[in-house]
FIGUDREN-647972 format. One record per residue (C-alpha): x, y, z; residue in three letters. Coordinates in steps of 0.1 Angstrom, whole numbers, plus 5000, padded with zeros to 4 digits. Layout:
<nudrens>
XYZALA/...
</nudrens>
This chain:
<nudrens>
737919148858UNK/735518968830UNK/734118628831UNK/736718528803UNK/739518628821UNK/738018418853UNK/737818098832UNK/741218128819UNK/742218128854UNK/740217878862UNK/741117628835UNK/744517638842UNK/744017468882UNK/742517128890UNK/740117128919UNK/742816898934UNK/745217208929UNK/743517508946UNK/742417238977UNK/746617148980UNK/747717548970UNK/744917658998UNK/745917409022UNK/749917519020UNK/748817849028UNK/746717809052UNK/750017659069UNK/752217929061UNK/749518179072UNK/749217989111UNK/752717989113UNK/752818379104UNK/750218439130UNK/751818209156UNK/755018459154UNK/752718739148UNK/751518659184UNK/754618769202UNK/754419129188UNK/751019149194UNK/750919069233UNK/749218749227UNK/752418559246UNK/756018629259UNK/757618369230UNK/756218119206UNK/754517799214UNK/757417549222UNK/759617859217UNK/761217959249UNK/763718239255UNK/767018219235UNK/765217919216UNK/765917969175UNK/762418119172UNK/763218369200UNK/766818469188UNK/765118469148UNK/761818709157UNK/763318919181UNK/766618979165UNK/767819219139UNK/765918939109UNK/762519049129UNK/761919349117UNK/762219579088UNK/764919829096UNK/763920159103UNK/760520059099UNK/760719819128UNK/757619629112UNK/757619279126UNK/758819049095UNK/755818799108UNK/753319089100UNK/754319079061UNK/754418709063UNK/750418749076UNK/749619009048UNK/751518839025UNK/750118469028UNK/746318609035UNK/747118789002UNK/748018538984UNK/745218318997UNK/742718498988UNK/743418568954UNK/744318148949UNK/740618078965UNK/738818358946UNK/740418358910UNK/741218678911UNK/743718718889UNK/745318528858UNK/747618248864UNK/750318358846UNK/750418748861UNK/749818548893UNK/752818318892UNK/755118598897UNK/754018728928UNK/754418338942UNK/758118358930UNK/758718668940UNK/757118538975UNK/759318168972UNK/762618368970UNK/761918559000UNK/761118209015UNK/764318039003UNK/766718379014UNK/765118339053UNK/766017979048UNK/769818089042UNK/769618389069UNK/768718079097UNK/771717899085UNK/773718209089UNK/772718329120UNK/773117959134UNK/769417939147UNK/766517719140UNK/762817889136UNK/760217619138UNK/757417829130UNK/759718019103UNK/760317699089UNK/756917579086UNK/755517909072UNK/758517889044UNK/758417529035UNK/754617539033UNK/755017879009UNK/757517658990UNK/755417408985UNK/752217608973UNK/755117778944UNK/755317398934UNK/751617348930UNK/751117668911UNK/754017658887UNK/752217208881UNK/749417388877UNK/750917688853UNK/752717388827UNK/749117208827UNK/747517528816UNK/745517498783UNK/745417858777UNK/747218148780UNK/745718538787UNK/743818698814UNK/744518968831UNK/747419208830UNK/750519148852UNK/750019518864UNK/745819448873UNK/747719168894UNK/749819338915UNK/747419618919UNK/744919368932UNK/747519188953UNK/748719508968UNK/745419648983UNK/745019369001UNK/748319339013UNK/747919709025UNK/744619609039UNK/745619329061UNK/748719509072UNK/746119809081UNK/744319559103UNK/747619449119UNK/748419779131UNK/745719879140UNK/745219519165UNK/748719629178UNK/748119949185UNK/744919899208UNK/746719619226UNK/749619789233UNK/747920069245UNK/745619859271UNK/748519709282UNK/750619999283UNK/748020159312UNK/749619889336UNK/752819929325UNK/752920299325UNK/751820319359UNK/754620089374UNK/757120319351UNK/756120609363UNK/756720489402UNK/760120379392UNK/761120689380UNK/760320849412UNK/762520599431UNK/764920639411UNK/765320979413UNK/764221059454UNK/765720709468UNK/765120539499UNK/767120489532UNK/767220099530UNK/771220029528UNK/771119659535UNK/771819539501UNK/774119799486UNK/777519599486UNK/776319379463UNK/776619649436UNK/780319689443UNK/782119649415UNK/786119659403UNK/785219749368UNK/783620079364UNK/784120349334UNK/783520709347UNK/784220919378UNK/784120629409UNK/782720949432UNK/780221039404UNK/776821159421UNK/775020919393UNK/775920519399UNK/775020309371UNK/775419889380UNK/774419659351UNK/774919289355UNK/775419179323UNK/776218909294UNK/778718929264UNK/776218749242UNK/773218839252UNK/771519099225UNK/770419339250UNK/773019379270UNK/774919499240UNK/772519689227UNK/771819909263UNK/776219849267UNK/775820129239UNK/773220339255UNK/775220359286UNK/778520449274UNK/776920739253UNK/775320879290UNK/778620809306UNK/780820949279UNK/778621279272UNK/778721379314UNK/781221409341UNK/778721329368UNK/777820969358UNK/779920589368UNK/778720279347UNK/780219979370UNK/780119639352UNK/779019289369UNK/779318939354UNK/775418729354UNK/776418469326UNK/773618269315UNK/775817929314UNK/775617679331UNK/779417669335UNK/780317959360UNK/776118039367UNK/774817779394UNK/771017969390UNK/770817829353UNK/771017459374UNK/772617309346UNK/770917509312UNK/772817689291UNK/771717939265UNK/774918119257UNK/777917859257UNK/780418119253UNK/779218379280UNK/781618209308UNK/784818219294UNK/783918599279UNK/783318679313UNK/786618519328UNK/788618669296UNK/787819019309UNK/788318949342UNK/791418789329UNK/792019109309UNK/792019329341UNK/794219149360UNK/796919189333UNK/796019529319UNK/794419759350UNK/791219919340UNK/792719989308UNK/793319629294UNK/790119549311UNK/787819819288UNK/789619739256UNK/788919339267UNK/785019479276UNK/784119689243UNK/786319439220UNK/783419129231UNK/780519349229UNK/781519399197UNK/781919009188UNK/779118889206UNK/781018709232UNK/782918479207UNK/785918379202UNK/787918059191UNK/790817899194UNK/791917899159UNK/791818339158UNK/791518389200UNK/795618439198UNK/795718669175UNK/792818889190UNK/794818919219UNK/797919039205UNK/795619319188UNK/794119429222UNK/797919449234UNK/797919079255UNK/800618839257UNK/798018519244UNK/800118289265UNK/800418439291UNK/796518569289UNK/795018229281UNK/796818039314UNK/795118279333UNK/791818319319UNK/791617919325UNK/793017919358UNK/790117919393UNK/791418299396UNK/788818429367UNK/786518139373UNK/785818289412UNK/785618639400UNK/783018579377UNK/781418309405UNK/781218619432UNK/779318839406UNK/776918569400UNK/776818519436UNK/775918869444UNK/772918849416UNK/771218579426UNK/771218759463UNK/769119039444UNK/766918779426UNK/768218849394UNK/767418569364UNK/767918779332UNK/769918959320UNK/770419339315UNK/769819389350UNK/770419769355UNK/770419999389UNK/770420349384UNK/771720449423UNK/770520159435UNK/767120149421UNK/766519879393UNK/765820059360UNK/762219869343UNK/763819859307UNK/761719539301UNK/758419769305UNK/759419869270UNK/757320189257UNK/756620289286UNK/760120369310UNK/761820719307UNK/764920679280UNK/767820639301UNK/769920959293UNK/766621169307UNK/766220959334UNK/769921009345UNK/769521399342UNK/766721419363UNK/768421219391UNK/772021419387UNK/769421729392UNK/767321559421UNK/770721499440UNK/772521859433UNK/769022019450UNK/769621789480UNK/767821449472UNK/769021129481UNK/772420939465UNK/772720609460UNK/770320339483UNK/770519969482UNK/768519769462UNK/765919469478UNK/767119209485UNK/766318869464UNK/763518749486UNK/761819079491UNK/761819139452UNK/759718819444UNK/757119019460UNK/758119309438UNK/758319139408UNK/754519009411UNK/753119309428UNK/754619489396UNK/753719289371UNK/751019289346UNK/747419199347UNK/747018919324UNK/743718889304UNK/743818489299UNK/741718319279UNK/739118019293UNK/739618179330UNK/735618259337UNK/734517889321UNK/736817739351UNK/735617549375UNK/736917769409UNK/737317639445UNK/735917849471UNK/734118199469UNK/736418509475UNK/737718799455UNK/741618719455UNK/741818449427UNK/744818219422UNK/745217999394UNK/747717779383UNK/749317519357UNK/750217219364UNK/751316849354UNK/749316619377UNK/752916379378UNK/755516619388UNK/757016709421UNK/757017089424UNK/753117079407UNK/752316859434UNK/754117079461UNK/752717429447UNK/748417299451UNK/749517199487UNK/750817499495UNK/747617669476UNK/745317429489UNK/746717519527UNK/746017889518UNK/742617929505UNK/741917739539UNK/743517989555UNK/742218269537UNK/738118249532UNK/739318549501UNK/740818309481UNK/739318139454UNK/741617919433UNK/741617729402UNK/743917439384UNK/744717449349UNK/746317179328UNK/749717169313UNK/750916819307UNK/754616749302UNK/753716529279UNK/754116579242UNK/751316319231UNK/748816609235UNK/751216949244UNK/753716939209UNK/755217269231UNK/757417039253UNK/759216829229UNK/762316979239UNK/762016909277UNK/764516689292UNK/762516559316UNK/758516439306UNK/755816279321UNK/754215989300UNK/750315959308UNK/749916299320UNK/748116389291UNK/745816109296UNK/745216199338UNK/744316549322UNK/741516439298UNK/740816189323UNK/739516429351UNK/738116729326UNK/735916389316UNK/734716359355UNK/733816719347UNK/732216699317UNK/729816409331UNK/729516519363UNK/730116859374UNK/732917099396UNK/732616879428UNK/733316529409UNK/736216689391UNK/737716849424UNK/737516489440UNK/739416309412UNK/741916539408UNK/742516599445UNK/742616199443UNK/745016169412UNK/747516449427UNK/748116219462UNK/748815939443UNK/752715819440UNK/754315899405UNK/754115739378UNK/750215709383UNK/748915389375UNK/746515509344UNK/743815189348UNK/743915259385UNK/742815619377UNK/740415559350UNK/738315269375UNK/738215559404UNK/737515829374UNK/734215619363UNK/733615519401UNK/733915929411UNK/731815999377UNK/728815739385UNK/729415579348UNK/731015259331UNK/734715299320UNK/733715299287UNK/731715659289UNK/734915839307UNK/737015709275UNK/734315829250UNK/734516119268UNK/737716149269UNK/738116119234UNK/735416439228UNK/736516779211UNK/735016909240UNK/738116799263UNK/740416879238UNK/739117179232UNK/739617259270UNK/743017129271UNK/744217329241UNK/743117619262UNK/744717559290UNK/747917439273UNK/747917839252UNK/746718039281UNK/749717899300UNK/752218029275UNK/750718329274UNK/751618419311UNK/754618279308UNK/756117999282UNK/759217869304UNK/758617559327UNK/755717469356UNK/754417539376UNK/753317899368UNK/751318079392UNK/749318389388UNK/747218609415UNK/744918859412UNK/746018839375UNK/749618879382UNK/752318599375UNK/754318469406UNK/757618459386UNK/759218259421UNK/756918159449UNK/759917989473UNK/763118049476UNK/766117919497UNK/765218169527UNK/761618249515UNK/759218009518UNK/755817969500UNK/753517969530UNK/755218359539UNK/755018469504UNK/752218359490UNK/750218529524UNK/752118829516UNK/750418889486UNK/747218759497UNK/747419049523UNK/748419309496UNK/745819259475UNK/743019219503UNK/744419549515UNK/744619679481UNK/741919559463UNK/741319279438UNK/741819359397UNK/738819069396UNK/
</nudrens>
């Protein structure tokens, strides 16, 4: 490109312009990268995004990715934006070639907004990237009608330009998820692999097996191969493993898929304790049960397929006439499906999941042993995995066995789980000297925080191998924007956090232990002046300097940590746990308690070694 061509590009923006055009990309480019972060292993969902939030139903639904591609839609938005970015900062091209990629780029923008209206979901972060990309069309097309001149390059040298580094950045995105998938794949990979085996030699353990009775099962009832899969009409995958199922059940003789209800509603689901993230997932589950009872195993499958295929809603304006198309009486059908008959039906399932510590849903046991689909890339596809069991059992190897039961998998489920690599961990300041670290997140204010560091604080005095650290997470959404959807928040939490990474900043490890040991005995609310006189009085300074200090990027640069590194490990609620690395996804239970468990693992990994 000549100098000429650089000036008429150049004339035709105001410094005000490109600062105002740079600024609204730099917005839509953070938002990009904050999705981007999901796909590349960075966190579990979004910031302030938790699961079945509009952000998680938007980026990890079909709108995601490019189909057959299966490029993550936040990837282009990176390229794209960082494209566009560069060429507004470095004048690259002309303004008027340049003002049709922006369109081009604005329509995208303005067709997501009507895909989110569609769909019914809400995207924060989709939101802010589009509105912000909106917003920069607006400044260049103000800047395009105050143009002077005309000329410069060709619309072709544009797109050329545009296109290498859109190819370029996208390059560097693959390239960052391919080496963090495969590092965490070598964790993932391993636990995979064990599964397998279970899967397919067994165990002798039958305490547990009745709760994988079921009355609705498609396939031979004597089949050698039992599939169980407790399972939700609206949840995405369910219906998208309800497929994969039915194939490996409908291509063999030698394989039973049995169905069990886990709604995730608060209305028939007592583990949600009172959430709800699909509303109609109840009364789905009650219409097939409802279906059964009227139609035998036939009206029950019609009833099963017919709301996979709706998603698990239905109305009351077209729900009569759905009915008469499956072959139902609607009077008759509707009485019962709203009668306590369904309601208890459904009620048992649930019962029976949340006695195997199930919280999600697919949850699927392939003869007893639960199948790992969540350790995605790296499980067996489930038609091979089913031939190799039918094979293990017609050579003599064992049938079905029973699964754990709910308190021994919280063991499982952490002794399984992945070693997180969490940012700020090695600048904490750690209690006690041993290899078996335990860190957790906390809000100094509320009652289960306060209850977990007792019940830590007990152990590492028990165990001289435990070393453990606290890190912040404030339910308070003056400093931690991710929690503006709690119900339930903690106002001055964000301040008692600042307030004794302050004691640390002035006076070292010890100082902060003693205030925070002192703010966490304290009755809630804490009194904040209260706190702040012992803070200074801990610290050795005037008030004044633990405000000041306070108030220093250093603090909030710790506290941002902390708040990020929590949603890494895991975005939904506090306290969250990890040891050795691995999250605690429950550490108590109703028969379980925290002193048994949390020894338990300390004992594993002092007999296995520490991933320190």
């Amino acid at each position: 490109m000549n100098t000429k061509e650089t000036i008429v590009m150049k004339q035709g923006r105001s410094s005000a312009s490109v600062v105002l055009g740079s600024l609204f990309l730099m917005g839509s480019t953070a938002a990009s990268l904050v999705l981007a972060g999901t796909k590349l292993g960075l966190y579990t969902h979004a910031p302030g995004c938790g699961l079945d939030s509009g952000c998680d139903a938007v980026a990890n639904g079909p709108w995601g990715s490019v189909p057959v591609l299966m490029w993550p839609v936040s990837f282009i938005g990176v390229a794209w934006f960082v494209s566009l970015l560069v060429s507004w900062i470095g004048s690259i091209s002309s303004l008027k070639s340049f003002v049709y990629l922006v369109r081009i780029g604005v329509l995208g923008s303005v067709g997501f907004f009507v895909v989110m209206f569609f769909v019914g979901h809400f995207c924060v972060w989709c939101a802010v990237a589009h509105m912000c990309n909106i917003c920069f069309w607006l400044v260049v097309e103000f800047s395009r009608r105050k143009s002077c001149c005309s000329g410069g390059a060709s619309v072709g040298y544009t797109f050329v330009h545009f296109l290498f580094l859109f190819i370029s950045i996208s390059a560097i995105l693959w390239i960052v998820q391919f080496f963090v998938g495969a590092t965490r794949g070598v964790v993932e990979e391993e636990a995979g692999k064990k599964n397998i085996q279970k899967i397919i030699q067994g165990t002798s353990d039958q305490s547990t097996l009745s709760l994988l009775d079921s009355s609705h099962t498609i396939g031979p009832k004597d089949a050698p191969v039992k599939i169980v899969i407790f399972t939700d009409y609206q949840c995405p995958d369910c219906k998208s493993y309800e497929v994969k199922l039915i194939k490996v059940v409908e291509d063999r003789d030698d394989v039973s898929l049995s169905v069990k209800h886990f709604p995730m509603c608060a209305d028939c689901n007592t583990f949600m304790n009172g959430r709800t993230m699909h509303g109609n997932a109840c009364w789905a589950a009650r219409a097939s049960e409802a279906a059964a009872i009227l139609g035998g195993d036939d009206g029950w499958e019609r009833m099963h397929h017919w709301l996979f295929e709706e998603g698990g809603r239905f109305t009351d304006k077209t729900f009569s006439a759905d009915l008469v198309r499956l072959g139902f009486n609607p009077t008759e059908f509707i009485s019962l499906m709203m009668g306590d008959k369904t309601l208890q039906l459904v009620k048992e399932d649930v019962d029976d999941a949340i006695n195997l510590g199930i919280s999600f849903t697919p949850m699927i046991f392939i003869n007893g042993v639960e199948y790992l689909w969540y350790y995605k890339g790296q499980q067996e596809p489930i038609a091979s995995l089913v031939d190799r069991a039918a094979r293990a059992i017609s050579v003599g190897g064992a049938g079905v066995v029973a699964p754990p039961s709910a308190d021994d998998k919280m063991f499982e489920d952490w002794r399984r789980g992945k070693v997180f690599a969490v940012p700020g961990n090695d600048g904490l300041g750690w209690r006690g000297q041993g290899d078996v670290r335990v860190v957790m997140w906390g809000d100094y204010q509320e009652s289960f925080t306060r209850e977990l560091y007792g019940e830590i604080r007990s152990l590492a005095q028990k165990n001289e191998n435990v070393t453990y650290a606290f890190r912040y997470f404030p339910i308070d959404d003056s400093c931690n924007g991710g929690v503006s959807g709690y119900l339930n928040k903690y106002e001055g939490s964000c301040y008692l956090s600042k307030l004794v990474e302050a004691v640390g900043v002035v006076g070292g490890d010890d100082k902060r232990w003693n205030i925070h040991d002192w703010i966490i005995t304290q009755p809630s609310p804490v009194n904040l002046d209260l706190a702040t006189s012992q803070a200074a009085l801990v610290a050795g300074v005037g008030v004044q300097t633990i405000k000041d200090v306070m108030d220093s990027a250093e603090v909030s640069n710790r506290m941002r940590v902390d708040i990020l590194s929590k949603n890494q490990v895991d975005s939904r609620g506090i306290p969250k746990l990890t040891i050795d690395g691995r999250l605690v996804p429950k550490w108590k239970s109703g028969t379980v308690g925290a002193p048994d468990l949390l020894q338990g693992i300390v004992d594993d990994v002092g007999s296995t070694g520490s991933n320190k």
